[in-house]
C-alpha positions as CSV (number, residue, x, y, z in Angstrom):
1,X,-18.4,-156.5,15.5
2,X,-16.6,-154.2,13.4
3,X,-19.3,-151.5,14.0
4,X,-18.8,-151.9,17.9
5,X,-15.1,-152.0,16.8
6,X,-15.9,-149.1,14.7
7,X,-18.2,-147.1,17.2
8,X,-15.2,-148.4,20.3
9,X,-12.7,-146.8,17.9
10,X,-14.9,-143.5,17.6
11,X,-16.2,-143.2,21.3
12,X,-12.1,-143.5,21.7
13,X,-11.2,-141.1,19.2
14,X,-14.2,-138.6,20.7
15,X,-12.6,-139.3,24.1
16,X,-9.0,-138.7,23.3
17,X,-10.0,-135.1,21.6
18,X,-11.7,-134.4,24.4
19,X,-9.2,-135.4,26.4
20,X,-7.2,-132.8,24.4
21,X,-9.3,-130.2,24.9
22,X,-9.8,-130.6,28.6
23,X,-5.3,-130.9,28.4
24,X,-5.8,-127.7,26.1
25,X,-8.4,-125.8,28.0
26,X,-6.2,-126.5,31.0
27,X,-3.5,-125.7,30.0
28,X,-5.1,-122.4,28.7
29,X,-6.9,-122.2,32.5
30,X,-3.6,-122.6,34.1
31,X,-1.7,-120.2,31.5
32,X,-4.1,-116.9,32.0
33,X,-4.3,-118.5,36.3
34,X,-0.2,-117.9,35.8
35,X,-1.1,-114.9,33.5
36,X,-3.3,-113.5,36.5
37,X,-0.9,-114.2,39.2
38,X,1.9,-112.8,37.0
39,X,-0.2,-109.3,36.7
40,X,-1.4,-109.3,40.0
41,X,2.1,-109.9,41.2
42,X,3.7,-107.2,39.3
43,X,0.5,-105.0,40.1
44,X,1.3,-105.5,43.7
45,X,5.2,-104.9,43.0
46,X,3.7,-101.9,40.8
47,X,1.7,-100.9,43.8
48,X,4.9,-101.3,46.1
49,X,6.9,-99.3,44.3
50,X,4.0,-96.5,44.0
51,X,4.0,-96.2,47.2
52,X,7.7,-96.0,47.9
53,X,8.0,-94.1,44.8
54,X,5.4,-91.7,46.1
55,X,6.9,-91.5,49.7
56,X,10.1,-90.8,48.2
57,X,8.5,-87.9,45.8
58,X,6.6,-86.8,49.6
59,X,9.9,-86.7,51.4
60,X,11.7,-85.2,48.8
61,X,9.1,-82.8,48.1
62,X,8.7,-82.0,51.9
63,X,12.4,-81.3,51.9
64,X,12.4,-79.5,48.6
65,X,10.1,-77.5,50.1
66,X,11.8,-77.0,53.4
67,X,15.2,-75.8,50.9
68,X,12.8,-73.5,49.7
69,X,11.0,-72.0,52.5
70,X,14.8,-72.1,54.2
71,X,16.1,-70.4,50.8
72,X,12.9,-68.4,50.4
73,X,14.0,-67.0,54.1
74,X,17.3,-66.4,53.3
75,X,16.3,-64.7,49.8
76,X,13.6,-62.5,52.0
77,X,16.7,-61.6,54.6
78,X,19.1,-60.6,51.4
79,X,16.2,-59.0,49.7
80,X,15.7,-57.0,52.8
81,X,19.4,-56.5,53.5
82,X,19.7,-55.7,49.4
83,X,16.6,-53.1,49.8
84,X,18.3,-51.7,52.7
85,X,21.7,-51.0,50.6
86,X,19.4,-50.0,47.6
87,X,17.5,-47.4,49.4
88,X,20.5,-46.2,51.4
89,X,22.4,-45.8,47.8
90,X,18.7,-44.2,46.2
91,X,19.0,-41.9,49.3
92,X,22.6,-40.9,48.5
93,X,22.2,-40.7,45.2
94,X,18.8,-39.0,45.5
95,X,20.8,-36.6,47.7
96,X,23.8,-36.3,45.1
97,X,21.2,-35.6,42.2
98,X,19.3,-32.5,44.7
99,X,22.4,-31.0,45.3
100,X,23.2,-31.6,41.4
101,X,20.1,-29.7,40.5
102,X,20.1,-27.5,43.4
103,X,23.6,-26.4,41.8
104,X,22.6,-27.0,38.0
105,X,19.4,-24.8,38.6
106,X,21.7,-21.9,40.8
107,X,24.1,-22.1,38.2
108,X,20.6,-21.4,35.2
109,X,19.3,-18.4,37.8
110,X,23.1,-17.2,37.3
111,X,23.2,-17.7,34.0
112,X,19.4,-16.9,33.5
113,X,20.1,-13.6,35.6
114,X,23.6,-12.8,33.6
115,X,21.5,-13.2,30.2
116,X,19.1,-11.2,31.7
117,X,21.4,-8.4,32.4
118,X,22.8,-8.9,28.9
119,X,19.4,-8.7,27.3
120,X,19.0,-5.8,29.0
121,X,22.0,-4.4,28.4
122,X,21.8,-4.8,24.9
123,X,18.1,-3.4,24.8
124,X,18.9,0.0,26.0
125,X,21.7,0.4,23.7
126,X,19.5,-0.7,21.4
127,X,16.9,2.0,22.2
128,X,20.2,4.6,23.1
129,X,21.1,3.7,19.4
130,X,17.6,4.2,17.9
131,X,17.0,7.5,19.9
132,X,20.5,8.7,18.4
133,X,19.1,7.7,15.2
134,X,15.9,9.2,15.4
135,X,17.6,12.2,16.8
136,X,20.0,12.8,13.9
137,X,17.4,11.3,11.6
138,X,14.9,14.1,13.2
139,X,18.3,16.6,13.0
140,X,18.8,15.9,9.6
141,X,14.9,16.0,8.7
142,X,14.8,19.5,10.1
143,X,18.0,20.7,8.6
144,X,16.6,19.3,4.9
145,X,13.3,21.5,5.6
146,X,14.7,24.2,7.0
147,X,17.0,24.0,3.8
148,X,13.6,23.6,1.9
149,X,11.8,26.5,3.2
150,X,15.0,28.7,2.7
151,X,15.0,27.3,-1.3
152,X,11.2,27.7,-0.6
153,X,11.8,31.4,0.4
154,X,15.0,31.9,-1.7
155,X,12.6,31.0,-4.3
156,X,9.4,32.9,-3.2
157,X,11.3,35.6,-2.6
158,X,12.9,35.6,-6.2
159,X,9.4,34.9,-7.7
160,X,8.2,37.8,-5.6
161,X,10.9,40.2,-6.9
162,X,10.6,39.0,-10.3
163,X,7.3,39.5,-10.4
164,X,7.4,43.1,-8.6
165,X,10.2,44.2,-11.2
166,X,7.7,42.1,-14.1
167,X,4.8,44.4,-12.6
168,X,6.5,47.5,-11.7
169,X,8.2,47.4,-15.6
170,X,4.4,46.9,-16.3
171,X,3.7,49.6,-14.2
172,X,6.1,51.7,-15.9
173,X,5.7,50.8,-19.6
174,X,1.7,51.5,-18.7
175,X,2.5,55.0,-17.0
176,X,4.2,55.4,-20.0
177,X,2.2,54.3,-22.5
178,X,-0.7,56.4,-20.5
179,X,1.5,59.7,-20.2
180,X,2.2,59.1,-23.8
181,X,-1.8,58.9,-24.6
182,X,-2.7,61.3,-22.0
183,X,0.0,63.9,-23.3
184,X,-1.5,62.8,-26.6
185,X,-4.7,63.4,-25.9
186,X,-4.4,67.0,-24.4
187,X,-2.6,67.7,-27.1
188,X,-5.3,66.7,-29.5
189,X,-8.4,68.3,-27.1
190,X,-5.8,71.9,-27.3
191,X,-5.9,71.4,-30.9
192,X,-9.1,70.4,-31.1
193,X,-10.1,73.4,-28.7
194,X,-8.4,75.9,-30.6
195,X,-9.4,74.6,-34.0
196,X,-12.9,74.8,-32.4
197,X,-12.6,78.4,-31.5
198,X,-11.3,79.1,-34.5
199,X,-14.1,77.9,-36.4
200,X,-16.4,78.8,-34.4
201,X,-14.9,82.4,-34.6
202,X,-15.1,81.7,-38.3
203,X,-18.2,80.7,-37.8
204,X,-19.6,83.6,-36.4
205,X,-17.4,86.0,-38.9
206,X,-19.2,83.9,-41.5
207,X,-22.7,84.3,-40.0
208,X,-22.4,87.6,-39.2
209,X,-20.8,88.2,-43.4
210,X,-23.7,86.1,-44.5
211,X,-26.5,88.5,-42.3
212,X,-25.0,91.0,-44.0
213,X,-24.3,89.8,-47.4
214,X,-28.1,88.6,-46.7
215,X,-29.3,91.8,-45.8
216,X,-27.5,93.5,-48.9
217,X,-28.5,91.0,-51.3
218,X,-32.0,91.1,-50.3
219,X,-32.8,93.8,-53.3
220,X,-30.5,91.6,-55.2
221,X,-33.0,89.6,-58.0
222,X,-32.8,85.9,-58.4
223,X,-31.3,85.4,-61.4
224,X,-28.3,87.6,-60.5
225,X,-27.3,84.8,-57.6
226,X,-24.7,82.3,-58.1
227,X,-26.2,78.9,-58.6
228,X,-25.8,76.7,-55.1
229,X,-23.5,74.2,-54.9
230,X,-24.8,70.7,-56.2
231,X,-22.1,68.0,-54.6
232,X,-22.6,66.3,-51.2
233,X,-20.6,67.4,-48.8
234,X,-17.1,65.1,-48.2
235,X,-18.3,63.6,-44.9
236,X,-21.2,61.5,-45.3
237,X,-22.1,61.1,-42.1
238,X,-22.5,64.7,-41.3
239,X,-25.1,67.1,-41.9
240,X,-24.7,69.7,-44.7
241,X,-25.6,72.4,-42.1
242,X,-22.9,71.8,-39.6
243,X,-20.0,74.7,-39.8
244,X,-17.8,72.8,-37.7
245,X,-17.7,69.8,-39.6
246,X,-17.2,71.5,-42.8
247,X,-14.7,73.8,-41.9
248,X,-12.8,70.4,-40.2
249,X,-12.7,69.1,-43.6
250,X,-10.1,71.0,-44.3
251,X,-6.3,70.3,-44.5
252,X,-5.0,72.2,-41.5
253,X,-6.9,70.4,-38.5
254,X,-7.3,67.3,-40.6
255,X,-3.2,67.5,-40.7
256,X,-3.8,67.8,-36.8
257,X,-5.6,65.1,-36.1
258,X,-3.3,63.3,-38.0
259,X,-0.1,64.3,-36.5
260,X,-1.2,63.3,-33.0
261,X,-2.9,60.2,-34.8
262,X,0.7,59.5,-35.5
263,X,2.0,60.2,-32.2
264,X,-0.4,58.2,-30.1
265,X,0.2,55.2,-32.5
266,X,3.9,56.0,-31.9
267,X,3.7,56.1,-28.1
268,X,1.0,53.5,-27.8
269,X,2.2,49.7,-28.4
270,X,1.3,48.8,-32.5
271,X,-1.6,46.6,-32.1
272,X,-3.6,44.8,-35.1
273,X,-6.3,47.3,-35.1
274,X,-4.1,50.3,-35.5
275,X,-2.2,48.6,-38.0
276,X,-5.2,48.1,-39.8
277,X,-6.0,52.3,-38.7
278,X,-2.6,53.2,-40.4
279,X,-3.4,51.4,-43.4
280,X,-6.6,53.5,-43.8
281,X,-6.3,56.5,-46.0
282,X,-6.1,60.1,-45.5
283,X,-9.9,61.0,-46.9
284,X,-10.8,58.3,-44.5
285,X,-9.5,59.6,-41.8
286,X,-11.2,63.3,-42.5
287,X,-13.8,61.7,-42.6
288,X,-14.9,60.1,-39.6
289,X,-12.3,62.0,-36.9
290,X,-14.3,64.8,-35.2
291,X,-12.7,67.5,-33.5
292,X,-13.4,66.0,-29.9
293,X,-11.4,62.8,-30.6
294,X,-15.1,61.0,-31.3
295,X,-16.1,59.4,-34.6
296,X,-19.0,60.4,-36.5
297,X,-19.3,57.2,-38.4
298,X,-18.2,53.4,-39.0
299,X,-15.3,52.0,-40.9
C-alpha cells in the first residue's frame, strides 16, 4: 500500500510538473504568440508609417522639386536678364577701355613721335658738335704741324746755314791752309829751281875745272896728288857721285829748305807728325830733304 501510496504520490508529483511545464510552455507559447503579434503589429504600424513617411518624402520631394525647377526658371530668367546687364556693361566698358587705349596709344605715337624728334634733335647736335670738334681739332692739328714744319724748317734751315758757314769756314781755312802750302811749295820748287841751276852751273864749272885740272895734271906723277878723301859722304842714302846732292849738303839751301820747312809747318795746322818733324834735328833734315821737296831716305 504505501508503494501504490508512494508510486500515487509520484505519478502525482510527475503530473503536477508536467502540469507546470505544459502552464510554463504555455505561458511561454502565448508570450512569443503576444511577442509575434506585438512585432507584427508594430511592423505593420512600421510599415504604415513607411509608406506615409515615404509619400510624404514623394510629395515633398515632388514639390521641392517643383520650387526648384520654378526657382531654377526664375534663376535661368535673372541669369539671362544679369548676362544681358553684364554684357551690355562688358560692351560699355569694352568700349570705354578702346577709346582708353585708342587715346593712351595716340597720346605714346605723340609722345613716341616728340621723343623722336628730340632724339633727333639731339643727334644732329651731337654730330654738329663732333664736326665742330673735329674741325677745330683738325684746325688745331694743322696749325701744330704747320707750326712743326716751320720749327722743322726754322730748324733745317739753321742746320743748313750752320753747316754751310761750318763748311764754307772749312772751305776757307782749307783754301787757306792750301794757298799757304801751295805758296809754300812754289816757293820751295823756286828755291829748289834756282839752287838747282846753280849747282848745276857749278856743276858744270866744276867739270869743266876738273877736265881741265885733268888734262893739266895728266903729266902730273902720282905721288905729287893729294891723297883722296877717306870719309863717307854726310847723306847716306846718296851716292858719292851725285854733284847735286853734295853740293845740297851745304848750309845755304839746307837753310832753304828749312825756312820754307818752317813756313809750311807755320801755315799748315801742327799735327803729331810734324811735331814729331820739328823735333828732328838739323843734320837730319840735310839729310833726307832733296831739292825737289822728295826724300831720299827713311826716318
Amino acid at each position: 500500500a504505501e508503494a501504490e501510496a508512494k508510486a500515487a504520490a509520484e505519478m502525482a508529483e510527475a503530473a503536477r510538473v508536467a502540469a507546470q511545464k505544459a502552464a510554463v510552455e504555455r505561458a511561454a507559447r502565448e508570450k512569443a504568440e503576444a511577442e509575434a503579434k506585438a512585432i507584427a503589429e508594430r511592423a505593420e504600424a512600421a510599415r504604415v508609417a513607411a509608406q506615409e513617411a515615404a509619400a510624404e518624402k514623394a510629395a515633398r520631394e515632388k514639390a521641392e522639386a517643383e520650387a526648384a525647377r520654378i526657382a531654377a526658371e526664375q534663376a535661368a530668367r535673372d541669369a539671362e536678364a544679369a548676362a544681358q546687364r553684364a554684357a551690355a556693361e562688358a560692351a560699355k566698358e569694352r568700349a570705354a577701355a578702346e577709346a582708353r587705349a585708342a587715346a593712351d596709344e595716340r597720346a605714346a605715337a605723340e609722345a613716341r613721335a616728340a621723343a623722336e624728334a628730340k632724339a633727333a634733335a639731339q643727334i644732329e647736335a651731337a654730330k654738329r658738335a663732333a664736326a665742330e670738334r673735329a674741325a677745330a681739332e683738325k684746325a688745331a692739328a694743322e696749325a701744330r704741324a704747320a707750326a712743326d714744319r716751320a720749327a722743322k724748317d726754322r730748324a733745317e734751315a739753321e742746320a743748313r746755314a750752320a753747316a754751310e758757314a761750318k763748311a764754307a769756314a772749312v772751305a776757307r781755312a782749307a783754301a787757306e791752309q792750301a794757298a799757304k802750302a801751295r805758296a809754300a811749295a812754289e816757293a820751295r820748287a823756286a828755291a829748289e829751281h834756282a839752287a838747282r841751276k846753280r849747282i848745276e852751273a857749278e856743276a858744270q864749272a866744276a867739270a869743266e875745272r876738273g877736265a881741265s885740272e885733268a888734262n893739266a895734271t895728266a903729266s902730273v906723277p902720282g905721288e905729287l896728288l893729294p891723297p883722296l878723301p877717306t870719309h863717307a859722304p854726310a847723306n847716306d842714302n846718296v851716292l858719292p857721285s851725285d854733284p847735286i846732292a853734295g853740293i845740297l849738303e851745304g848750309d845755304g839751301v839746307a837753310e832753304a829748305e828749312e825756312g820754307d820747312l818752317e813756313a809750311e809747318e807755320a801755315a799748315a795746322p801742327p799735327t803729331r807728325k810734324r811735331r814729331r818733324a820739328q823735333r828732328r834735328s838739323r843734320r837730319d833734315r840735310k839729310r833726307n830733304y832733296g831739292i825737289f821737296g822728295g826724300m831720299f831716305g827713311g826716318r
